[in-house]
Steps between C-alpha positions, in 0.01 A plus 500: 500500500653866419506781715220635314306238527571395877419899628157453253420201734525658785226687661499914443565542792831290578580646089505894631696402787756318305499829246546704779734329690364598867164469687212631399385608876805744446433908442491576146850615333680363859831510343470880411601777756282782559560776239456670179549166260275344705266770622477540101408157397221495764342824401497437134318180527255705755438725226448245211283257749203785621213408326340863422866708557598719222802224425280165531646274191304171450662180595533409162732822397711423876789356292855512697806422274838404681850389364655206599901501525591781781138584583321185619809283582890578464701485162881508689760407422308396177178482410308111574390430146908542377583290789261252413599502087926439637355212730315399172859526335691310749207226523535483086875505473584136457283433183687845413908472503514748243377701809822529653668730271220692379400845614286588662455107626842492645468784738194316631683146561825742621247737682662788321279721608724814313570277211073437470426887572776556182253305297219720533147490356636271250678276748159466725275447200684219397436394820191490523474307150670234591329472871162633432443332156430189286249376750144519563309714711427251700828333545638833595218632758659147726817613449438881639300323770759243577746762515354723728397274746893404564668808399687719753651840515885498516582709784204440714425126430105571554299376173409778276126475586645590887701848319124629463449838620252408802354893509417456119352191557272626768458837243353199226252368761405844650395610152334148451295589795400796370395381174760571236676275261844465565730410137865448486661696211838369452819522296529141621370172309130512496496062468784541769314669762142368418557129677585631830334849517173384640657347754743755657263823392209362454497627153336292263716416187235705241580793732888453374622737267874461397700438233485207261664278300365379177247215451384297221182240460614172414358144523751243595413149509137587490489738801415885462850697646611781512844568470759768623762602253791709509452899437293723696162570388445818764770656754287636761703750625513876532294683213337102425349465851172743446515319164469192686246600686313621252534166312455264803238724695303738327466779803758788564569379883441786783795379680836402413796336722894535331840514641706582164521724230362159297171608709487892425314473148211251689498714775495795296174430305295330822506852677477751178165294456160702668338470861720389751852352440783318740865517363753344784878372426675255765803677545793243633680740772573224727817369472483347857209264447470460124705676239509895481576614084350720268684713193746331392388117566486222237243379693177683515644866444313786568581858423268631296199396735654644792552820342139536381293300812422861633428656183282226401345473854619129489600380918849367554473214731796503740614143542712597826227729639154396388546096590523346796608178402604459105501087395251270558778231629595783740125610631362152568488445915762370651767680270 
């Protein structure tokens, strides 16, 4: 039985507990200190929720939009889906010897990780070709799952699923509550994060938008398949993402959730829309208990965004200040 699958099972109940990752009979948004980030979040969905208030939006147009890597779990040293496509290389290797001295393969089996970043856009898309296709849909949904039920972050040794952020998580479930409809709009793999997202946001996997890979109808051996093949057929990312949403959902979203310059053009065109709007960034300024970088990182840069949150009336959510507690590994009792 998949993730999917087993969470499906399972009564609502024990599902939104699993999605959020602490007890219900807890105070909404229990991970968030008292302030403006939070003070923010809780008066917007006020304003949205009063039946009869000048800034009442029907449950149907309560549509929440939040990246993935950097905003709902952490992408450092590297982000999850690249660390799953050089286990992918490593697992691959031996019906590969050619591997071995062939860039950008070799920096994976050396873990070159200078020699890989060299490589480039090029480098990871070949990648992702060789790990990603000539398979079915299918075939690779149980290998994401597999993956992610094993995999572990290098310098912590938690699973990824445990390098959540536990006040976003309780952010999903508050606006849950409240009647909105929570999508993740990612750079990531949309058939990479669609297995397991039910399970550890309680996001279903039609309310996935991220990028894809190619896939083709085909009917091997008699059976209907689709299969993935190499190339990209949509890069969700920056100037794409409101094109994604536009493709997946069909609503322009009254809030949106980023923590990149990758999130500025989704973030962007959710609050220049009418009636009430939410813009907020996660900001990583805690270097203490997570990992404190903005201009200048590989990973999940931002510049641009934190120049223009005040200008655009978008929140800056202060990872040091505005959480009490940042991973889900780290909130549960007893840590």
């Amino acid at each position: 039985m998949t993730l999917l699958n087993a969470s499906r099972g399972m009564s609502l109940a024990t599902a939104l507990v699993l999605a959020s990752g602490v007890a219900q009979a807890q105070a909404p948004l229990a991970s968030w200190n008292d302030g403006a980030s939070k003070q923010a979040i809780v008066d917007f969905v006020a304003r949205v929720s009063q039946e009869g208030g000048p800034d009442y939006v029907h449950p149907s147009e309560r549509i929440a939009v939040f990246d993935n890597d950097g905003t709902l779990w952490s992408e450092q040293p590297v982000y999850v889906q690249l660390a799953f496509a050089m286990d992918r290389v490593k697992a691959m290797a031996p019906e590969h010897p050619e591997w071995k001295d062939t860039q950008p393969f070799k920096a994976v089996l050396e873990n070159d990780v200078a020699a890989l970043a060299a490589s480039g856009e090029k480098g990871l898309m070949e990648l992702l070709a060789a790990t990603h296709a000539g398979m079915s849909t299918e075939e690779f949904s149980a290998v994401a799952n597999q993956w992610i039920r094993s995999a572990r972050h290098p310098k912590t040794g938690e699973l990824y699923t445990g390098m959540t952020f536990q006040p976003m998580l309780e952010l999903l479930q508050y606006l849950r509550e409240n009647r909105f409809k929570t999508f993740i709009v990612s750079g990531g793999g949309i058939d990479f994060m669609r297995p397991w997202a039910y399970e550890v946001y309680g996001i279903p996997p039609e309310q996935v938008v991220g990028s894809q890979i190619k896939v083709s109808y085909e009917v091997k051996d008699g059976v209907p398949t689709l299969m993935r093949e190499p190339g990209i057929h949509l890069n969700d990312d920056k100037a794409v993402k409101p094109v994604g949403i536009h493709y997946h959902i069909g609503h322009r979203p009254i809030a949106a959730f980023g923590n990149s310059d990758g999130d500025y053009q989704m973030l962007e065109w959710t609050t220049s829309g009418p009636g009430p709007r939410l813009g907020m960034i996660v900001h990583h300024d805690d270097g203490e208990r997570e990992v404190a970088y903005d201009r200048g990182s590989h990973i999940g840069g931002l510049a641009k965004g934190l120049d223009d949150a005040g200008a655009k009336g978008w929140h800056l959510i202060s990872v040091k200040d505005d959480w009490s507690c940042v991973f889900r590994y780290a909130c549960a009792p007893g840590r």
